[in-house]
N, C-alpha and C positions, 0 to 999 in steps of 0.2 A: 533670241540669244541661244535658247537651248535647241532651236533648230541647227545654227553653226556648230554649235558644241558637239552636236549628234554627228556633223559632216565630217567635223576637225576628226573624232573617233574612228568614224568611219574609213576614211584616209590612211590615220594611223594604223589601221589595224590591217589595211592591204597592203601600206610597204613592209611592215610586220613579215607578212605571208609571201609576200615576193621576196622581199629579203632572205630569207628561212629561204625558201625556196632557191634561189640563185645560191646560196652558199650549199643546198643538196646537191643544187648540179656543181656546181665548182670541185666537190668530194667527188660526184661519179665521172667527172669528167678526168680528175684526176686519176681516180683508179683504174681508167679507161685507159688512159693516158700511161703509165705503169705497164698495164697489162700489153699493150701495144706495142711496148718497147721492149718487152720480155720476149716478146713474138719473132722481133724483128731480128734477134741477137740469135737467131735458131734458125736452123740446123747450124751447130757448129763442131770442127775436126780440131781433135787435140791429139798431139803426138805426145804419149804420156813419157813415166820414169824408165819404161819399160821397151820402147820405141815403137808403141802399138798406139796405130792412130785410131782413135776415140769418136765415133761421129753420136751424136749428143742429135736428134731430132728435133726434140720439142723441149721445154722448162721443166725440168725436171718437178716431181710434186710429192714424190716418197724417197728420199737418200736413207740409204742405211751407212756409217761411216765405221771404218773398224779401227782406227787408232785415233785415243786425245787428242793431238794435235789436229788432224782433219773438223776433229767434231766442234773446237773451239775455233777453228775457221770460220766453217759454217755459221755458225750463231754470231760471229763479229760481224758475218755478211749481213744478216738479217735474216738466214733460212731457216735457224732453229727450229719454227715449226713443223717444218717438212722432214723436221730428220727424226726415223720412225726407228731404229735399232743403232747401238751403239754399243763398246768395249765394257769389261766389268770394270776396267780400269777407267773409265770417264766419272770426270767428278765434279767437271768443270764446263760451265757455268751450272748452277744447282737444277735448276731442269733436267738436266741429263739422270739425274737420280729417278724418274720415271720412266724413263725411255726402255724399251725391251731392248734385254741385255744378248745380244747373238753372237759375242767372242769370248773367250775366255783363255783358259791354254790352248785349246782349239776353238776353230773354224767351224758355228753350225750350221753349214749351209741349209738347211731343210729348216730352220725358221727362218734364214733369212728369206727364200724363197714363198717362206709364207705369209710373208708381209709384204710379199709385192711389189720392192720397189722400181722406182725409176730409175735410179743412181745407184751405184757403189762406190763410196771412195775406199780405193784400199792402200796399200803403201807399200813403198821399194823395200823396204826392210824386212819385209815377211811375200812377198810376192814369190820365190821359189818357195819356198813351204808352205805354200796355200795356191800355188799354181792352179790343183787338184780343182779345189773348189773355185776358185776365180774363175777357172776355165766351163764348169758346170753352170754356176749364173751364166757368164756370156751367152752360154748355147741355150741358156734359158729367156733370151731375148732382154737379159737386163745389161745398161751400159756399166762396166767396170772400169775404174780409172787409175791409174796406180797413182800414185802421186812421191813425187822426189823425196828420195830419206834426205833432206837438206844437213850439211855441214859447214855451213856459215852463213853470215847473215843476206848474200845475195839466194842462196840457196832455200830458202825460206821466205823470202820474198816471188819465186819464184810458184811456190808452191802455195800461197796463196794467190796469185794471179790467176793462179792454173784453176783453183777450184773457183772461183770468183767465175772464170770465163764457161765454166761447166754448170754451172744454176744461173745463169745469166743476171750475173751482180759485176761483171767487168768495172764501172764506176766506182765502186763502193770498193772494191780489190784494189783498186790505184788509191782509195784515199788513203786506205788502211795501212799501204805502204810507206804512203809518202808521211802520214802523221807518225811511222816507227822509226822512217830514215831522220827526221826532223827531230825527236827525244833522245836519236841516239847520239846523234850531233851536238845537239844540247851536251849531254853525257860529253861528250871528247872532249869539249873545249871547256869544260871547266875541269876539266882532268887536265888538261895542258899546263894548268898554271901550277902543275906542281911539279916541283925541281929537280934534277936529276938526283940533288942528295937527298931527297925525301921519297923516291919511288922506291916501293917495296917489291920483297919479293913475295911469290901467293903460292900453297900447294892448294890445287881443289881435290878433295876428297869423293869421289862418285857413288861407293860402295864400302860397307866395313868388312871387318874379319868376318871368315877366314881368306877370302878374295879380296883383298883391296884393289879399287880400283881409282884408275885418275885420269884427268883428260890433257892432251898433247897439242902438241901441233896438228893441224888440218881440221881441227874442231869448230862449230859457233862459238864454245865455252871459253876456247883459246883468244879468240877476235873480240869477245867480253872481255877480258882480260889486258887486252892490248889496247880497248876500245878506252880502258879508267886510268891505264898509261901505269900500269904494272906489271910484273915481269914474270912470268910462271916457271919454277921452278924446274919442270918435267919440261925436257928438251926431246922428248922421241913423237914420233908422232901418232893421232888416231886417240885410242881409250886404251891405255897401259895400265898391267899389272902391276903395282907397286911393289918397290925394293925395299925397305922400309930403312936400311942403312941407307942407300943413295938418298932419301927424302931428308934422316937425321941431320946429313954429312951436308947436305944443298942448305939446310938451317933456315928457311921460311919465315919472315916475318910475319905470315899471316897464312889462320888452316883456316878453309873453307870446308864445311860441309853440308852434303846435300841430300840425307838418306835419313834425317829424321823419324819419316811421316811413316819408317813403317821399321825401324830398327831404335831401339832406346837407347836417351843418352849418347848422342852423338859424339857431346866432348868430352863427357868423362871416359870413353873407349878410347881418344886418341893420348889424352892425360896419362893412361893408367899403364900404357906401354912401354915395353921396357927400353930405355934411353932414350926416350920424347922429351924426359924432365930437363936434355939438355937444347933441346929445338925453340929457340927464341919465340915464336910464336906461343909455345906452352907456359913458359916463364913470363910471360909478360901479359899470360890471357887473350890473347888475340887468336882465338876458335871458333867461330862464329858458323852459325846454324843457317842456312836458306830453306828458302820454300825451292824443293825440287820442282817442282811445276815451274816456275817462273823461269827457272834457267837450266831446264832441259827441254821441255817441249818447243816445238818450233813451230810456233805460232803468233798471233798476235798479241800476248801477253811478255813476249822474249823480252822487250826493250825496258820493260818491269824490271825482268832479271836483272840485265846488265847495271839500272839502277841498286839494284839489292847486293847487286855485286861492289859498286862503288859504296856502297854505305858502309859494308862490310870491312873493306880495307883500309878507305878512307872516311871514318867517320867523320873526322871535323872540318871535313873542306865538302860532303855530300851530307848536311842535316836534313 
């Protein structure tokens, strides 16, 4: 008996070791398998924001990214690790608080260069005023990518495709898309079931005194807004200076503001102005505070926003 016992162990203890075994190769075959498909998606040409076509050799393995938005692309891809410098303004996802800081009011190109990377994403929106230095990495053998200053929500979609297809995450770029188009959908249609006598109007707040600013037509924030099936007061287009009579006079049922996180008391500055007490939205308390990240960056946290935005307006139909 104790001879089978010994065998029955014996047995056991090699499918044990095979088993272990075949599930190691299964992991390296996998990471094989990954890495081969990383391979294959390379060399690849991107016509960036800028109309300068991007050829991308190999998988990229050090990006430096110089605006939030690029940097929280990135890590929704999965590349967070490989991103070696970021903005002082990155704050998001909390990893980024370690990451060596190479932007700030300016451009330091001379650490970015000393970190070596493989990538740079940098962005239309500062691309003539960083030309200087954009143009120094390129001649320093590093790819630079400019990537679209997006202004609605295709434009944003587009722009993570674009970095998606430049670390060779294309797959993971289409999910990301297709899970914001599909929340944001969600969002419209239960926005539809409110009635033409119950749509409000919204002023968004961008900026306070002594600059007020606010967003318009041609904006993401606008297609937010349109997306919760309310109506924004500010009919000019772009990011407008604020009239502060035409805002009184237009009477909002609803102030949004989005510059908390670095200006105090949001609502008691729009309260405290002089003939606000008579702007419906003030009298009735409907001032609400957002998280500016969620609905200014253009990224994959946007469709966040646009929820935050619906909750804001419409609390009791968005709990």
């Amino acid at each position: 008996m104790k001879k089978y016992y010994s065998l029955f162990c014996g047995a056991l203890m090699a499918c044990l070791v095979l088993a272990g075994c075949g599930q190691a190769s299964d992991s390296e075959s996998n990471d094989k398998q990954k890495s081969e498909q990383a391979e294959a998606e390379f060399p690849v040409t991107i016509t960036d924001a800028v109309d300068k076509e991007v050829v991308i050799e190999e998988d990229p393995q050090k990006i430096v990214s110089l605006m939030p938005s690029n940097t929280e692309v990135a890590f929704a891809l999965g590349v967070g690790d490989e991103v070696v410098g970021v903005s002082e303004s990155d704050d998001y996802p909390e990893e980024t608080k370690d990451i060596e800081k190479v932007v700030g009011m300016e451009l330091n190109v001379e650490k970015i260069l000393s970190l070596d990377p493989d990538l740079v994403l940098a962005h239309e929106s500062v691309a003539d005023t960083w030309a200087d230095g954009l143009q120094q990495m390129s001649d320093a053998g590093i790819d630079v990518l400019v990537v679209n200053d997006a202004t609605d929500f295709n434009g944003v979609y587009n722009s993570i495709e674009m970095i998606g297809k430049a670390v060779g995450e294309n797959k993971k770029a289409e999910e990301i898309v297709q899970d914001m188009k599909d929340d944001i959908a969600s969002i419209k249609e239960k926005a539809a079931s409110i009635s033409e006598k119950d749509k409000k109007d919204v002023y968004v707040e961008v900026s306070p005194e002594p600059s007020i600013f606010t967003t318009g037509k041609d904006t993401f924030m606008q297609e937010m807004i349109d997306t919760i099936n309310a109506t924004n007061v500010i009919k000019e287009a772009g990011w407008v200076q604020v009239d502060q009579e035409a805002v009184i006079e237009a009477d909002p049922d609803v102030v949004i503001t989005t510059y908390g996180g670095y200006s105090p008391d949001p609502v008691g500055q729009v309260t405290k102005r002089d003939g606000w007490d008579q702007v419906t939205a003030v009298k009735d308390k409907q001032i609400v505070e957002v998280d500016e990240d969620l609905v200014s960056r253009s990224g994959p946290r946007l469709a966040q926003g646009v929820e935050e935005f619906a909750k804001a307006v419409y609390p009791d139909v968005f709990k």
